[in-house]
Each structure stands twice: as C-alpha cells, then as structure tokens.
BAVEX-99449 format. One record per residue (C-alpha): x, y, z; residue in one letter. Coordinates in nm, 3 decimals. Each point is the difference from the previous one (the first is absolute). Layout:
<koldrens>
<koldren><xx>X</xx><yy>Y</yy><zz>Z</zz><r>A</r></koldren>
...
</koldrens>
This chain:
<koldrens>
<koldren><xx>-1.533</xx><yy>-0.912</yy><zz>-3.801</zz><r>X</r></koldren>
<koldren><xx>0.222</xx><yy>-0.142</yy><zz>0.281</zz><r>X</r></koldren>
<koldren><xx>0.167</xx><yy>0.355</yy><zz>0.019</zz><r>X</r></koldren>
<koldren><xx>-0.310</xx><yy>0.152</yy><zz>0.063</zz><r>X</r></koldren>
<koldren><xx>-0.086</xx><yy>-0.235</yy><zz>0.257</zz><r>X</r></koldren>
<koldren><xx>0.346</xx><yy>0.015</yy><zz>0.161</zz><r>X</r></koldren>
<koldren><xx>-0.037</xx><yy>0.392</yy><zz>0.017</zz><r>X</r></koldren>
<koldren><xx>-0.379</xx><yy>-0.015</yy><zz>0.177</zz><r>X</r></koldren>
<koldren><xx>0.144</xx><yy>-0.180</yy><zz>0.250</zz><r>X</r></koldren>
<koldren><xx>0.280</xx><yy>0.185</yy><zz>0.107</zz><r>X</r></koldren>
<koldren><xx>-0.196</xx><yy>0.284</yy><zz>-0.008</zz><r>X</r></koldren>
<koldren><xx>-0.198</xx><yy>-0.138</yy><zz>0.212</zz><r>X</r></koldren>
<koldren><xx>0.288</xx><yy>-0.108</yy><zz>0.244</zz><r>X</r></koldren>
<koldren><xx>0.154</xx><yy>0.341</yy><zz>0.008</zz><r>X</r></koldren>
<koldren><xx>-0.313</xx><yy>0.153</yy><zz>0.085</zz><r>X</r></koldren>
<koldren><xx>-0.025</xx><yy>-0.201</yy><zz>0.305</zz><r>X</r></koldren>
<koldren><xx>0.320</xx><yy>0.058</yy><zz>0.157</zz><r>X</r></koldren>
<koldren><xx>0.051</xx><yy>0.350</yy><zz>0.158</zz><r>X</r></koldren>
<koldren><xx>0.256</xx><yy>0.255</yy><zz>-0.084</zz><r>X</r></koldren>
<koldren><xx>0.169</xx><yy>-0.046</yy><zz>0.356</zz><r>X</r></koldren>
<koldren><xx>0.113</xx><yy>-0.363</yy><zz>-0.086</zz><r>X</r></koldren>
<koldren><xx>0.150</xx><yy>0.140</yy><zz>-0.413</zz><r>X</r></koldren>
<koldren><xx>0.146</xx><yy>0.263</yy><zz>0.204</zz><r>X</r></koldren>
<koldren><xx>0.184</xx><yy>-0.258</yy><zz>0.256</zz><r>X</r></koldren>
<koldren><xx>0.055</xx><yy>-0.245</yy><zz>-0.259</zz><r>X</r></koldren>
<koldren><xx>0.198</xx><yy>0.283</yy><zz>-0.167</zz><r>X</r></koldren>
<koldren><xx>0.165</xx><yy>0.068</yy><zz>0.260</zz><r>X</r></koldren>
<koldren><xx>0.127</xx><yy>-0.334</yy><zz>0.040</zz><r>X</r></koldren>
<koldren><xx>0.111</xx><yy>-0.089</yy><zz>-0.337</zz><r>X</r></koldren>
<koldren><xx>0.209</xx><yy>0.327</yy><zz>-0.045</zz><r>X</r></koldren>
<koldren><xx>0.150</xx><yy>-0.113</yy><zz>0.344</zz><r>X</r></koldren>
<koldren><xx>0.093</xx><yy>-0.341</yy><zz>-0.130</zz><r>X</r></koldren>
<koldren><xx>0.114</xx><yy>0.175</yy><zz>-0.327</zz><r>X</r></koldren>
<koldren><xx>0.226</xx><yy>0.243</yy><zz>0.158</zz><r>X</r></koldren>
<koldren><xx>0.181</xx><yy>-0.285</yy><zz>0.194</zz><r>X</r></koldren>
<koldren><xx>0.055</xx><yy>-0.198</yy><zz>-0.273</zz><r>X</r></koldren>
<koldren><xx>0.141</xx><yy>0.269</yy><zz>-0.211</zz><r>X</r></koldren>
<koldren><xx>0.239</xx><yy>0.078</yy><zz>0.236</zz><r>X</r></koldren>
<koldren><xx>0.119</xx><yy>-0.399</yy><zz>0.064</zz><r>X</r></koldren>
<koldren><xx>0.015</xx><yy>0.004</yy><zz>-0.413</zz><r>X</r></koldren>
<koldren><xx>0.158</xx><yy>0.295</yy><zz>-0.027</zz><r>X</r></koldren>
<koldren><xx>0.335</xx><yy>-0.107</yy><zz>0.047</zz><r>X</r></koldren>
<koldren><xx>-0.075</xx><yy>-0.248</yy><zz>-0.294</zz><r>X</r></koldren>
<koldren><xx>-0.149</xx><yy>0.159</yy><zz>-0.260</zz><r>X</r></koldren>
<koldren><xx>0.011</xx><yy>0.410</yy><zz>0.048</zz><r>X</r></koldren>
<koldren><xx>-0.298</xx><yy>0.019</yy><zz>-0.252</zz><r>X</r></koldren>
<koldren><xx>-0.238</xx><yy>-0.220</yy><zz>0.171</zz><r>X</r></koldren>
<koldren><xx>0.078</xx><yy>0.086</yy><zz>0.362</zz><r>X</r></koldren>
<koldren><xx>-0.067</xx><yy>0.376</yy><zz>-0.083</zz><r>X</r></koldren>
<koldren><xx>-0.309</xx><yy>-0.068</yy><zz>-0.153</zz><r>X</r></koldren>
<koldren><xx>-0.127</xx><yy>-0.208</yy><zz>0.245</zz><r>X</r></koldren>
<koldren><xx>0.078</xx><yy>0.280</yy><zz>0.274</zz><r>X</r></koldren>
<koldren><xx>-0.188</xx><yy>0.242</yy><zz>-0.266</zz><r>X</r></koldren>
<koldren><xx>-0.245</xx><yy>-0.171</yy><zz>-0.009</zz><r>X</r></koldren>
<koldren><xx>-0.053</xx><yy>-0.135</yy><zz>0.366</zz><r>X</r></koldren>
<koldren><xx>0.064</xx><yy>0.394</yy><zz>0.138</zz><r>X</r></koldren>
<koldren><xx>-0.294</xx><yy>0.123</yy><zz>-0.258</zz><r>X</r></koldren>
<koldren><xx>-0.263</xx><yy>-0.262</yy><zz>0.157</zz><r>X</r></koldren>
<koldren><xx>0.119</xx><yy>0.105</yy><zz>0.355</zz><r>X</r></koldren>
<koldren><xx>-0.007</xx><yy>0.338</yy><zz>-0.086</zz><r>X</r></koldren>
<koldren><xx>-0.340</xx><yy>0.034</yy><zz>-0.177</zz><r>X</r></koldren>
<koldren><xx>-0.187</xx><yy>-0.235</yy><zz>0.255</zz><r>X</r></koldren>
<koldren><xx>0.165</xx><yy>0.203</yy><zz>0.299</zz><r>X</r></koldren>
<koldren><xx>-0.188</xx><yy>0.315</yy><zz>-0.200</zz><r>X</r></koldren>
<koldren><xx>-0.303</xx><yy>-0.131</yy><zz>-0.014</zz><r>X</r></koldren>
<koldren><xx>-0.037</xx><yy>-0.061</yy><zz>0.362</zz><r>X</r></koldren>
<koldren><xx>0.052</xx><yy>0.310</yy><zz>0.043</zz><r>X</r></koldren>
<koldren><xx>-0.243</xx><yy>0.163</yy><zz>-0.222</zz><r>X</r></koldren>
</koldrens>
C-alpha cells in the first residue's frame, strides 16, 4: 500500500519537471563524479576508475541528447 502510494507520487513529480533540468542534472552529477574519481584514484584504482566511468557516461549521454 505505501509502495503504491510512494510510486504515484513520484510519478507525479517526474512528470512535472522537464527533460532540460534531468538533462542538466546529469550533466552535473557525472561532472562531480568524474572529479572525484580522479581525487580517489590514487587511493583505491577500482573506485576512482569507476567513478570516472561512470561520471564520463552521464556527461557523455546528456551532451547527446542536446544534441539530438
């Protein structure tokens, strides 16, 4: 019951907010991630590389979209 009631209303929230701000948001969290894998890196080899995966992927695929 409560799950149901959770999902309404985030559909409802992600219906209201436009695909400009997803696509910025995107673009700012694979930003963040990308600098903190490469401050970690030097730590842990594992987590700094997937943090720069995964940080170059959102700036990639939201730079893409702008585009299209």
């Amino acid at each position: 019951m409560i799950d149901e009631i959770v999902e309404l209303l985030l559909d409802v929230i992600v219906e209201f907010i436009p695909n400009s701000v997803w696509k910025i948001l995107a673009f700012v969290v694979g930003a963040v991630a990308t600098a903190a894998g490469v401050l970690v890196i030097d730590e842990s080899l594992w987590t700094g590389g997937a943090l720069i995966t995964v940080g170059l992927f959102l700036l990639a695929g939201s730079v893409i979209s702008w585009f299209r």
